[in-house]
N, C-alpha and C positions, 0 to 999 in steps of 0.2 A: 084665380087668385089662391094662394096658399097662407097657410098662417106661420109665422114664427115667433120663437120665443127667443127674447134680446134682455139679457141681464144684463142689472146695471149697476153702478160702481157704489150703492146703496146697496147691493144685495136684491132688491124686488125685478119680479121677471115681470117685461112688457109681452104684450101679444102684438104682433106685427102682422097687418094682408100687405103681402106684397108678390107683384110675379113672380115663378120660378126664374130661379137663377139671378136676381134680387145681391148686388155687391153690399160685403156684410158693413162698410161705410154707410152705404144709403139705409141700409136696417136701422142700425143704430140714430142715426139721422131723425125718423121716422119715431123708433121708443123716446129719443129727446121731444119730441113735439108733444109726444102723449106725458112727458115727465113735466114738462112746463111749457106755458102757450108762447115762451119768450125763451129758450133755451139762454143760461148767461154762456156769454164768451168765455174763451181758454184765458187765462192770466198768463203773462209775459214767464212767472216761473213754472206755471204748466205746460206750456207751449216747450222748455225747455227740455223738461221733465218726460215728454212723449217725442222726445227728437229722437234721432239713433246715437246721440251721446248723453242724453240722458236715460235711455232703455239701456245701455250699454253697461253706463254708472251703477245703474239700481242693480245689474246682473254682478259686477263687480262685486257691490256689497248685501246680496244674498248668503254666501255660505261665512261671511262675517255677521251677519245679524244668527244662523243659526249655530254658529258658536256660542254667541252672547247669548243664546238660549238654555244651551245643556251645560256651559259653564256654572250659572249658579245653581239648578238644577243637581247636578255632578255632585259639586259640594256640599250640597244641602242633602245629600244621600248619604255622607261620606260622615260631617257632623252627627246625623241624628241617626246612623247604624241605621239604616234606609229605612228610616221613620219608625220606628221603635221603642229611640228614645228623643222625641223633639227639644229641643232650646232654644235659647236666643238668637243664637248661633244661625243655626238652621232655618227659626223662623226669619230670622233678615233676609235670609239666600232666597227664600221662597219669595217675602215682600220682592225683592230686587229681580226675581224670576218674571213675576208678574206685570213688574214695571216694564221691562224690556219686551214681553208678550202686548201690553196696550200702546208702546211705542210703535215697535212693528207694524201691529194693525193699523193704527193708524198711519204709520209713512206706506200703505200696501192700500192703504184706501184712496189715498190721494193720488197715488203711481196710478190707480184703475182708473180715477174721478178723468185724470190727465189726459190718459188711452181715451175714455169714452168723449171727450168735447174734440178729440181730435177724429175723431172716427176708426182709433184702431179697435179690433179685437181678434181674439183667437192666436195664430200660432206668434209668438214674440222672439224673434231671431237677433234683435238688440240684445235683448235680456239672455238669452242662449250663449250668446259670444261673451257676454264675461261672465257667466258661469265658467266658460271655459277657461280661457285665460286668468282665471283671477287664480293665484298661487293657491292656494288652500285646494283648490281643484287639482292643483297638480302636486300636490305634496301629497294628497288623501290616492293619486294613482302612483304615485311611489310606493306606501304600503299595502296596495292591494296586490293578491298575489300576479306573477306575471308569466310566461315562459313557455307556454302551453301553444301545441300546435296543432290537436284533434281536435274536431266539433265539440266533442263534450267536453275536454279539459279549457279551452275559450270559453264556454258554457260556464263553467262553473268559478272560475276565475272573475267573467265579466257580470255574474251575479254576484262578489263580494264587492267588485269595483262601485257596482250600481247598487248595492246597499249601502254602502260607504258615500254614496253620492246623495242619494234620499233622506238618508240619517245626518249625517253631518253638514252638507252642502245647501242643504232646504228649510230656509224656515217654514213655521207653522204662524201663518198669518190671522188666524182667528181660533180663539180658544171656546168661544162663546156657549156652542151646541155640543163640540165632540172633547175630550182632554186631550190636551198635549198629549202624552203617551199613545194612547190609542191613534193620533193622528203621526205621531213619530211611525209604531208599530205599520200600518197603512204604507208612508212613505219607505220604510226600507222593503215592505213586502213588492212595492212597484217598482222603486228602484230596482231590486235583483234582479224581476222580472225584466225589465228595461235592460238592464247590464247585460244579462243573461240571452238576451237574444240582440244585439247590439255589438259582442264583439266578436260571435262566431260569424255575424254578415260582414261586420268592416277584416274581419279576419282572413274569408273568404275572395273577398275580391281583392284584395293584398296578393293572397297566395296568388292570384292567376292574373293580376298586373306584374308581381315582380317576377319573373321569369321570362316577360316579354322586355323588360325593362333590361334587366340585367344580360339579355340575349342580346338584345341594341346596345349593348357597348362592348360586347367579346365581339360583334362584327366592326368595331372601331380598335380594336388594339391588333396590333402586329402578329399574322397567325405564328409566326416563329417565335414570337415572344411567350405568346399564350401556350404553344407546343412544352415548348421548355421548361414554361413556369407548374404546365400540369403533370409532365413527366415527374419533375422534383417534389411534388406537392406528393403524389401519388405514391411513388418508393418511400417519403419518410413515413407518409402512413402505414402504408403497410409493414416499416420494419420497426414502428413503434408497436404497432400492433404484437409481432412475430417477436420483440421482445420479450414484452410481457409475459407470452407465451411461455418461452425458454428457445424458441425454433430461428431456424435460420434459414432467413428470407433470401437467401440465394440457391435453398434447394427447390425456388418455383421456376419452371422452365422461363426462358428468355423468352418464347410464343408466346406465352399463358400473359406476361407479365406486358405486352406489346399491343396483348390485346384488352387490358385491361385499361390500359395509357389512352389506346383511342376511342374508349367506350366513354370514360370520364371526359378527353377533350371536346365528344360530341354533344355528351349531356351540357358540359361547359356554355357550347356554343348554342344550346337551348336558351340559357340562361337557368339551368339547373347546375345542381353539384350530387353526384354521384357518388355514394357508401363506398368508395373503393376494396375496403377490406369485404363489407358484403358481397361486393360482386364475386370476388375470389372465393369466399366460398363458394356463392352457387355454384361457380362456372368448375370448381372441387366435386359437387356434389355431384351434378353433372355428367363430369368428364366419367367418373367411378359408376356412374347409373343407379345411386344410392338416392331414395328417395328423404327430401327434407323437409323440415318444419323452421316455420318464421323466424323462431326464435333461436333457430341453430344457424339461422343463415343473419341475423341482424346483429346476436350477442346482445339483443337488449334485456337486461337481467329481469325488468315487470315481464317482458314477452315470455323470455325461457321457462321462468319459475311459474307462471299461468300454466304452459302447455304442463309440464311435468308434472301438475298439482292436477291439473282437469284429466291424468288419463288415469286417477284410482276414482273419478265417477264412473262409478256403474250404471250403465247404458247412456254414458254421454262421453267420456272418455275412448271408448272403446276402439276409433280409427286413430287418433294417438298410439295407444299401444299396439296394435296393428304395424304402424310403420315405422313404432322403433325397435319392434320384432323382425321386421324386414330389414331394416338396418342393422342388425346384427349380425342377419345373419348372413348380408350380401360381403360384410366389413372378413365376416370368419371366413366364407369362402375364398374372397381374396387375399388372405394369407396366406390361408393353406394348400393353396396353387405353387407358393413358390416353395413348394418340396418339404416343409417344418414339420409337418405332420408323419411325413416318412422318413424320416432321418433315423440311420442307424443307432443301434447304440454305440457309446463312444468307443468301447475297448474295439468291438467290432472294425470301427470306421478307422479308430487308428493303429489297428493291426494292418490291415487290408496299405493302407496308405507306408505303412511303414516297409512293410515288406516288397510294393512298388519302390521305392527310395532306395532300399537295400539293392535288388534287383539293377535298378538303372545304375549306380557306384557300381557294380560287380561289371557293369558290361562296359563300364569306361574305363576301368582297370584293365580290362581284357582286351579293349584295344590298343591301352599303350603297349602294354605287354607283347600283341600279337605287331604293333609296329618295332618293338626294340629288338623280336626274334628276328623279324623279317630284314633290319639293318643288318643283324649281326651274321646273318647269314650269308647275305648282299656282298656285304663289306669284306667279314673274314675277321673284324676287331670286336672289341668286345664294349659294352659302354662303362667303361669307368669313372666312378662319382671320384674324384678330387677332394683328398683329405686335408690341404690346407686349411680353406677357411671353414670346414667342417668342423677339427680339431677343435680350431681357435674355440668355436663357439661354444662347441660341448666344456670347453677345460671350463669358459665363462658360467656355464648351468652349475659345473660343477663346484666351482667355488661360493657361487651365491647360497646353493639347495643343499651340496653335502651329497654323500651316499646312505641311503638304510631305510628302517625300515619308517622314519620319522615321518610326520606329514609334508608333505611336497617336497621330499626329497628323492633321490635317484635310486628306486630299485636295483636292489643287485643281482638281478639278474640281465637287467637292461642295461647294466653298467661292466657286468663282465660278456654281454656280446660285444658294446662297445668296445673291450680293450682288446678281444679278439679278431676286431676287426683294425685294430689298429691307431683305433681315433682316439683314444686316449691309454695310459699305462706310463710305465717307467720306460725310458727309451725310446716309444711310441714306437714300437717294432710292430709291422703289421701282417701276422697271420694267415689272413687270410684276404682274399682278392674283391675287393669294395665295387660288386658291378650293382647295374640296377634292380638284377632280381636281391642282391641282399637286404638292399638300400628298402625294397618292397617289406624284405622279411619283418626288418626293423621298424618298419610305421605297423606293422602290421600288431607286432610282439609289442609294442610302444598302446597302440589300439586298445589291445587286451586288458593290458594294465588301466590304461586310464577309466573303464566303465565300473572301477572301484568309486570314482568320486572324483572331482578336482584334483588336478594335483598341478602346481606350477612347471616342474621343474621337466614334467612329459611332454606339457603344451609347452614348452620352451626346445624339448630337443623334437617333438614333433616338425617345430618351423624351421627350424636347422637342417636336419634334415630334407625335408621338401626344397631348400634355399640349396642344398650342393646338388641333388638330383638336379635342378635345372638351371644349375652352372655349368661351365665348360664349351663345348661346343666351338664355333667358328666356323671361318668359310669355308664349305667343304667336308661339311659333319655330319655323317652318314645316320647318325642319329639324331638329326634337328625336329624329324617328322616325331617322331618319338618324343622328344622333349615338349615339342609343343602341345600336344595332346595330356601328357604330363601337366602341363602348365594350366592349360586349361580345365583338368580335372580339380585340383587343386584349388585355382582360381575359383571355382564353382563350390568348392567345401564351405572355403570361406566367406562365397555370398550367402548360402543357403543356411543358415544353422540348424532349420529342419535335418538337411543332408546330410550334416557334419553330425548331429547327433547318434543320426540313426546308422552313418557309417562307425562312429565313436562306439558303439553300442548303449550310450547314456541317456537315453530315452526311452521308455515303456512305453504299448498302445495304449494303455490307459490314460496317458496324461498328452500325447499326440496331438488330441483337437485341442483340448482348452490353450495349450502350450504355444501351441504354434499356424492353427489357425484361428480359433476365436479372440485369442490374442497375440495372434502373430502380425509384426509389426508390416507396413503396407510395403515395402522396397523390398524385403524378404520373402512376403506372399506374392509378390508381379512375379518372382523371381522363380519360386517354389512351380506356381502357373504352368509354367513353361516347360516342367519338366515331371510333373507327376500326368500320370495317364487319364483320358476323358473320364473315363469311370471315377476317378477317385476325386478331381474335379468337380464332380456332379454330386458325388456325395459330400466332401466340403461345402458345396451352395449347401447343400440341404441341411447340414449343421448350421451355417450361417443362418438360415431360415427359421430353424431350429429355437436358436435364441432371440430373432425378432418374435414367432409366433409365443412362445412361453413368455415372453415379457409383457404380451396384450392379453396373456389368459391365463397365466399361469398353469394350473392344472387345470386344465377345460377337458374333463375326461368326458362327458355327457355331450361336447360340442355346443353349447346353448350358450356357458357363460356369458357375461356380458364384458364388452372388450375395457382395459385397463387404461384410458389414455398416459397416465404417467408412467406406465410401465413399460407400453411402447416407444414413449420418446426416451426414455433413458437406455433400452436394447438398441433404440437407433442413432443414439448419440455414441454409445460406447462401441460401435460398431464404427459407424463412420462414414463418411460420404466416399474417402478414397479406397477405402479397405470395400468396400460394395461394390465399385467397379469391377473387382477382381473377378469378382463372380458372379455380375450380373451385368445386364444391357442398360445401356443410360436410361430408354422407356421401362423397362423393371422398375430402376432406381428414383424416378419421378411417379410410379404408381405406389410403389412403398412409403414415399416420403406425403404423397395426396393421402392416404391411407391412415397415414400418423396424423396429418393435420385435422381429417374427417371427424377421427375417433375423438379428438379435442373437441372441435366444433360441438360434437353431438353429446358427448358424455360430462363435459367440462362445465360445472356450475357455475357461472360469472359469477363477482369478488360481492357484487352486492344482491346478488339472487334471496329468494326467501322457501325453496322447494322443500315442502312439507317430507320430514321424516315418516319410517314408518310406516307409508302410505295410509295416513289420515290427509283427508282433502280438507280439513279445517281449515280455513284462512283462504282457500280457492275461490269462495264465494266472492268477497270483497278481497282482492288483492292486495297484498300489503298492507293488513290488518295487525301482521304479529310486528307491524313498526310502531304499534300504536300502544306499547307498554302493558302495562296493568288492564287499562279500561280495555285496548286493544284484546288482551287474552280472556277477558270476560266475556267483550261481544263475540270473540272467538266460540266461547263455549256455545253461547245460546242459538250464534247461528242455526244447525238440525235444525233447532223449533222453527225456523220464521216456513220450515217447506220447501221440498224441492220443487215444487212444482213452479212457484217461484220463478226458480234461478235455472231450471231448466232449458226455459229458450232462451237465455242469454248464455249460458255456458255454450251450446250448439252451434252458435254464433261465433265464439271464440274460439272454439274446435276449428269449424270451419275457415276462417282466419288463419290458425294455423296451419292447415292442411294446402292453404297457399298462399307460399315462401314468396316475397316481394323483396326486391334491392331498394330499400329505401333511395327515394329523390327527393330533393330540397331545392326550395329556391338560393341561387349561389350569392347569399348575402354574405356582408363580412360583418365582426362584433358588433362595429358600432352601429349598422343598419338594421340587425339583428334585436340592438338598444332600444336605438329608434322607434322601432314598429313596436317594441312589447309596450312603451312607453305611451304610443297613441292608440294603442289598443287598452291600454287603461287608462287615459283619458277619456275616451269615447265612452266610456264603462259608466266613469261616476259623472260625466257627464247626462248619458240615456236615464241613468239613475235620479239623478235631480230632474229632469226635464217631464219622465212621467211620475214621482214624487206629486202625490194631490196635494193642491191649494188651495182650502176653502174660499 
């Protein structure tokens, strides 16, 4: 036989023998016999009173009776400047405090007296259910906070729910031994406690029900619907993402992006939802063999601005700085591969490249030339340019431009070969015999003139010119082969303006690269391509390169700096997706453009970061400290003092953390279910809170 002790709804403990395991009905049973030799019977309204709709009732009007408590309470603080200065006023609130404290007790004596003639005691699940449901229970988990999806953020969360449940939701049914106050203080201190571990467990088995849940119904929807719906989902994330940025989410390979569609649709089909933009980074960081941290692979600004503040701790920090020393210096060596670091200097590169271009016009000159001897010698005729519509054109330069020395007007000396040749004068008597080496002379003597400056009226008899050399002809023109070649030279001035410059002579090496390859337009440079030699090719990339690699470092004479990301995206925006082809291979063009994104990921403080200047670690202790204003920048200061010893293993922790990068996964809820759960995870909160809240 065992002994137990059976309280009873008088407050006095009986002592019970009874066998183990003894149902707490027959206990009770047993203390009634030793309470009186004739226990009275339950009254029809007690009988009511311990049903499951009168346990039900009474839980309903629990955190209504502890309103009624701290209501006049409240006021009677609020009257008398929290008892300082008492009155009337105040003294009434207190009477009427009091009144509703001996009302309580005693409707909370008779609710027990009820339980004990029926036999209940102990856990009361009548009374639990309207705590729960009664509105003031769900209006008190409305303002408690919600949102939180780590252990310790449901932690601390479901300790204000379940202090807000103990405090507000529980009356104090006996004042007699302990004060209100101190059995308030009590009640929110179990509360928390209750909260506090009550919505990391209903939290936790959520997390690992809904992904089974949500995984049983992506096996119920149409896999081509869900295909579709996660391709679409997936591209606007990431090009809101690559917005934001400044970048443009179609320099990610079509592979990259295909595999990124079926990692999400598999998570999908977990019944997870997949970081899509995290992945992309990783599978960025990755592909480059650039090692990364958490917070460069999620962009969650608490993550980022932690690592970045933990690596100016001294001997905690330390593998932080480590691998953003490796990241720098993995990001410089991949630039400096594509040729930027050895790039000539400019006069250099656009000497070399110009006298190439001169060069090449000299040998295409040289074969019309060598085709209009070979005609003329063939034939026995000579090639005669045709001064009709030649005439016409010049008289037109010459009426619009004028002769002399004025600006774009028609040098007189260019104007007296003209009349010598016949194309223009008084009577238009012609001189002298208009073959193609004249016609040469002329663009040539035309040529000379113009690398004074602009002048209209040269570029006008220039095109005339060129327009009667490759007129004439017909079936049977010994000179066709010649013409064509002509035409094609010609042809090719006019796509090139590099070529036309440098045959023009209106171009210096010193202004060559910026002019005409770093901004020379993309239809001119395909064009340019094709006819400057491999060497000169190779050194253009390397200008190219040139200005990516100065835009991530500016002057990185030491080779250390740390890379620019806005500097780089602006040398790769003003460069260009099409103008990069010219001089690079698409996989170049995809490692440069990975390379740009990198240098963002890693170097780019997100919009709401808080990364200590300076490198003072102040505020790295307690994260998101300097959001806390004033008082925030005081606790700031005192921090030192509390010790690092301290914060030491917790910092090493979050190092380590760092050091490995995870693609966040979520369960694939949508807003409103996302609602829902924060919603009965604070219910559960101020409910655990009132339920271990003591009741004398």
């Amino acid at each position: 036989m065992l002994i137990f002790d059976v309280k009873g709804p008088d407050g006095k403990v009986y002592e019970v023998k009874a066998p183990e395991g003894t149902p707490p009905a027959e206990l009770i049973r047993l203390a009634q016999a030793q309470q009186s030799a004739q226990p009275q019977p339950a009254t029809t309204g007690e009988r009511l009173l311990a049903s499951g709709v009168g346990r039900f009732a009474k839980g309903m009007k629990d955190p209504i009776d502890a309103g009624a408590q701290l209501l006049p309470r409240a006021l009677s603080s609020v009257t008398s400047g929290f008892g300082m200065f008492p009155n009337r006023a105040s003294e009434f609130l207190d009477r009427e405090a009091a009144s509703v404290d001996s009302g309580i007790k005693e409707s909370e004596r008779e609710y027990q007296t009820a339980r004990w003639k029926a036999g209940q005691s102990g856990f009361d699940g009548g009374r639990l259910a309207g705590n729960i449901v009664n509105p003031a229970t769900l209006a008190l988990a409305r303002v408690s906070p919600t949102g939180a999806t780590t252990t310790l953020g449901r932690a601390f969360q479901g300790g204000v729910g379940g202090m807000l449940g103990g405090v507000a939701a529980t009356p104090v049914t006996d004042t007699s031994d302990i004060s209100f106050g101190m059995q308030k203080l009590g009640q929110g201190v179990a509360g928390a406690a209750g909260g506090a571990v009550a919505a990391p467990v209903l939290g936790k088995v959520i997390d690992v029900l809904a992904p089974r849940v949500k995984a049983l119904q992506a096996t119920m929807t149409n896999p081509e619907v869900l295909a579709a719906r996660v391709s679409q989902e997936t591209d606007d994330a990431l090009r809101r993402v690559f917005a934001d940025m400044g970048m443009d989410e179609r320099n990610i390979p079509q592979e990259v992006m295909a595999q990124l569609r079926k990692d999400v649709l598999a998570s999908l089909r977990q019944g997870q939802r997949l970081d899509g933009a995290a992945a992309l980074r990783q599978a960025d960081f990755k592909a480059q063999g650039i090692p990364a941290l958490r917070g460069q692979i999620t962009r969650d600004a608490d993550q980022f601005s932690r690592e970045m503040n933990l690596r100016g701790v001294d001997g905690v920090g330390d593998p932080i700085r480590a691998l953003l020393a490796q990241q720098n210096q993995k990001i410089t060596a991949d630039l400096s591969k594509f040729g930027g670091t050895r790039a000539a200097e400019k006069f250099d590169a656009g000497d070399a490249m110009t006298t190439s271009l001169a060069k090449f016009d000299e040998q295409a000159r040289d074969a019309v030339s060598r085709a209009y001897k070979n005609a003329r010698a063939s034939s026995g005729k000579d090639w005669d340019i045709p001064l009709g519509g030649l005439s016409s054109d010049v008289q037109g330069v010459v009426d619009d431009f004028g002769v002399g020395a004025e600006k774009n007007a028609i040098p007189s000396a260019i104007y007296n070969r003209l009349k010598s040749l016949g194309v223009v004068g008084d009577g238009m008597t012609q001189r002298k015999v208009f073959n193609y080496e004249e016609a040469d002379k002329l663009l040539k003597q035309i040529n000379a003139h113009m690398k004074g400056g602009d002048n209209g009226s040269l570029s006008a008899l220039h095109g005339a010119v060129k327009k009667a050399i490759l007129e004439g002809g017909g079936e049977g023109d010994p000179f066709a082969p010649a013409r064509k070649l002509a035409a094609e030279r010609f042809g090719l001035l006019d796509a090139v303006p590099a070529l036309k410059g440098v045959v023009d002579g209106r171009v210096a090496p010193d202004d060559f690269v910026d002019r005409f390859i770093v901004n020379g337009k993309v239809r001119e440079l395909q064009k340019l391509a094709k006819i400057l030699p491999p060497e000169d090719m190779l050194e253009a990339r390397k200008q190219i390169a040139r200005v990516i690699y100065e835009g991530a470092f500016r002057n990185n004479i030491t080779g250390d700096k740390a890379v620019q990301p806005a500097g780089l995206q602006s040398a790769m925006k003003k460069i260009g997706t099409e103008k990069l082809r010219v001089f690079f291979t698409p996989t170049e063009i995809d490692e440069l453009n990975r390379l740009t994104r990198i240098s963002a990921y890693a170097n780019t403080e997100p919009a709401a970061g808080t990364v200590a200047r300076g490198g003072n670690p102040g505020g790295v202790l307690f994260g998101g400290i300097a959001r806390l204003g004033g008082a925030g920048a005081a606790v700031g200061q005192s921090l030192p003092l509390l010790g690092t010893g301290v914060n030491a293993g917790r910092q090493s922790l979050q190092v380590s953390a760092a050091m490995n990068p995870q693609v966040p996964k979520t369960p694939n809820l949508t807003p409103e279910e996302i609602s829902a759960i924060s919603g009965l995870l604070g219910v559960s909160s101020v409910a655990a809170g009132g339920i271990l809240a003591p009741r004398p």
